[in-house]
C-alpha positions as CSV (number, residue, x, y, z in Angstrom):
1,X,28.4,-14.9,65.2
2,X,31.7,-14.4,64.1
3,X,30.8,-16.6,61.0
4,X,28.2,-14.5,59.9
5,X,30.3,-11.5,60.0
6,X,32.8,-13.4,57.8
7,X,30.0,-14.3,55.0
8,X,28.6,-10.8,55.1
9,X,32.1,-9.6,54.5
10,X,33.0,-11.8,51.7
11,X,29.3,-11.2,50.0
12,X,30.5,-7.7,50.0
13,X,33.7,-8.5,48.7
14,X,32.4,-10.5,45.8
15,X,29.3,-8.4,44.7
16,X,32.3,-5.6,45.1
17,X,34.9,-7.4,42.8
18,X,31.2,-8.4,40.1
19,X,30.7,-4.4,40.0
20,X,34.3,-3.5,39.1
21,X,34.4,-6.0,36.4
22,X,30.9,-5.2,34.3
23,X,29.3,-7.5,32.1
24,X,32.7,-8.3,30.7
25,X,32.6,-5.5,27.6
26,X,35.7,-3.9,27.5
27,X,36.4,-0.5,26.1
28,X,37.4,-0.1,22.5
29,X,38.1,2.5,20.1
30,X,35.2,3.8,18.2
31,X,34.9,1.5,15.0
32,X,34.8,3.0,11.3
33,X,31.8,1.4,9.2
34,X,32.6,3.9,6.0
35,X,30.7,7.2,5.0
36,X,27.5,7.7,5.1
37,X,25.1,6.8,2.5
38,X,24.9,9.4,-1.1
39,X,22.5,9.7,-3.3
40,X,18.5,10.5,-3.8
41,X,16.2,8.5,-1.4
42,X,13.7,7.0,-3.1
43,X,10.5,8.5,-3.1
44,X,7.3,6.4,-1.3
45,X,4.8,5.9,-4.0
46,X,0.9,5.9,-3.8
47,X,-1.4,4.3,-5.7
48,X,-5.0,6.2,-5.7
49,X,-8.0,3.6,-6.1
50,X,-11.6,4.6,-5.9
51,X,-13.6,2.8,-3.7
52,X,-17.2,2.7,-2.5
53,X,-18.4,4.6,0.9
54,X,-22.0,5.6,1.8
55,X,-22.8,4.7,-2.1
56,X,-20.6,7.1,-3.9
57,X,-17.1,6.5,-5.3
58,X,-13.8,8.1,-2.9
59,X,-10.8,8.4,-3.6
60,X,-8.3,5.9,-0.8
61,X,-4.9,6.0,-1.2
62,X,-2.6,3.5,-0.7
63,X,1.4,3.5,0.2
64,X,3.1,0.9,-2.8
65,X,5.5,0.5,-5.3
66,X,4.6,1.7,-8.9
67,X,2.0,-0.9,-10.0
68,X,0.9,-1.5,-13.9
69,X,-2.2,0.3,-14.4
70,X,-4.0,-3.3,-14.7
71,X,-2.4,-4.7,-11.6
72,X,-3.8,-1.3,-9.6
73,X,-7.2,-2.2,-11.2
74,X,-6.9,-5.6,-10.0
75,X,-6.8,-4.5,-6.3
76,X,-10.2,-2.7,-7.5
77,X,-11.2,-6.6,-7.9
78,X,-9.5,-7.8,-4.8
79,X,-11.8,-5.0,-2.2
80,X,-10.9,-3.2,0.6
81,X,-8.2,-4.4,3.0
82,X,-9.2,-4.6,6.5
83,X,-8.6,-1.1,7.7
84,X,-10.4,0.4,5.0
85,X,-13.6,-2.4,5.1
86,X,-13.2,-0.9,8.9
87,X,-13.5,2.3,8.1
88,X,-17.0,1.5,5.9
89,X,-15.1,1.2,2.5
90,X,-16.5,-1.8,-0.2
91,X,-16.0,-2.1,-3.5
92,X,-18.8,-3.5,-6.2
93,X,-16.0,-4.6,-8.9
94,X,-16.7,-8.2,-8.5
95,X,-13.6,-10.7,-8.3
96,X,-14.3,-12.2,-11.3
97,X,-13.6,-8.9,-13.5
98,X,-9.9,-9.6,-13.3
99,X,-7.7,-10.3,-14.7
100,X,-7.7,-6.5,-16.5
101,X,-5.7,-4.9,-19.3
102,X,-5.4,-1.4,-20.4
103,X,-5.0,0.2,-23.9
104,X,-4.1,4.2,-24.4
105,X,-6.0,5.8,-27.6
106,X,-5.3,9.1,-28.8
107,X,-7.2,11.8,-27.5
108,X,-6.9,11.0,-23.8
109,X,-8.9,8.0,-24.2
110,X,-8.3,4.5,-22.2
111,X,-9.8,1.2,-23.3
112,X,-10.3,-0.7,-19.7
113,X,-10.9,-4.4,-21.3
114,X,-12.0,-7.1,-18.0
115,X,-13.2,-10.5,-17.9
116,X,-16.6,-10.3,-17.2
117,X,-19.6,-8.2,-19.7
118,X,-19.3,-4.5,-19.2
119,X,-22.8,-4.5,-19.5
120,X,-23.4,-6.0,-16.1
121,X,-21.1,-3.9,-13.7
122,X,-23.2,-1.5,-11.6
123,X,-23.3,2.0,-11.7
124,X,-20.5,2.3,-9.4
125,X,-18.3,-0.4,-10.5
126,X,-17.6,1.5,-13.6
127,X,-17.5,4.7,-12.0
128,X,-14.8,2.8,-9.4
129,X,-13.1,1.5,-12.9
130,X,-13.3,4.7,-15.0
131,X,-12.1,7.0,-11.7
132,X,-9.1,4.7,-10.9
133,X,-7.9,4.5,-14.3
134,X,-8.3,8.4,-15.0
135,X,-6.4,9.1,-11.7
136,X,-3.2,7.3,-13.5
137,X,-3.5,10.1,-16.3
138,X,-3.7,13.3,-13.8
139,X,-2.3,16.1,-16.5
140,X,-5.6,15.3,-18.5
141,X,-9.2,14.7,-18.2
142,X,-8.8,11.4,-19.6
143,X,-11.8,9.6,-20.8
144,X,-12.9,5.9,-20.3
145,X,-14.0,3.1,-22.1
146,X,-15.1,-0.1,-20.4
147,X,-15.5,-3.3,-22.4
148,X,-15.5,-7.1,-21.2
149,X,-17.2,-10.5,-23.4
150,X,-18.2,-8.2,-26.1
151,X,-20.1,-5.1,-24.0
152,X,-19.0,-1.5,-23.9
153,X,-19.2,1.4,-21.5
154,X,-18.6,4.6,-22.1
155,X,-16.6,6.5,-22.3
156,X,-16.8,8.1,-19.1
157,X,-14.8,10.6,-17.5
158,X,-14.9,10.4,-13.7
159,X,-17.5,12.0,-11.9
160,X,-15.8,13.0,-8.8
């Protein structure tokens, strides 16, 4: 019995001496890293595509960096990610329409040129074109002009 008492005491004794001595961290003074950062914070861009829900064109936006106004169109091409296919959202620009380039006229006029005939987009492919590509020019009703292997379009404004 008397060895029990013994163990029990030096169990004591050692989980005592463990507590006292931590996880082995010792204090230190606090530690200087330099000041603080200065400056503007750059601000979170968002590109505005129009997509296709319950057959009209909407307006999604989506966080980014500042994007060429082809490569924004080219997303156009590439569809909905997965939230937004979740959330009903399609797009009828086919794949094949990229790549894309865009030309500025006088006037507030756009030139939209794609890889595929104009002629054979749908209704709302060119409205999700002509609506995208307007939304880059928001100070003016900008007007749209969709052409691809020789076929023209427009010019449309958007119709939202």
């Amino acid at each position: 019995m008397r060895a029990g008492i013994v163990r029990g005491v030096l169990a004591a004794g050692l989980v005592s001496i463990a507590a006292l001595t931590g996880c082995g961290v010792q204090p230190s003074d606090a530690i200087s890293v330099g000041d603080p950062p200065r400056g503007r914070v750059a601000p979170t861009m968002k590109m505005t595509l129009y997509l296709v829900k319950n057959g009209r064109v909407s307006a999604v936006t989506r966080p980014g960096h500042r994007a060429s106004p082809a490569d924004l169109l080219a997303l156009l091409a590439a569809g909905p990610s997965t939230a937004e296919r979740a959330a009903g959202l399609s797009s009828d620009v086919p794949a094949e329409a990229a790549p894309f380039s865009v030309a500025a006229e006088p006037a507030g006029r756009f030139v939209v040129t794609l890889s595929t005939p104009a002629g054979e987009l749908s209704t709302l492919a060119v409205a999700q074109i002509v609506c995208t590509a307007a939304a880059m020019v928001p100070e003016s009703p900008a007007r749209i002009t969709v052409v691809g292997a020789g076929q023209s379009v427009g010019p449309h404004g958007c119709p939202e």
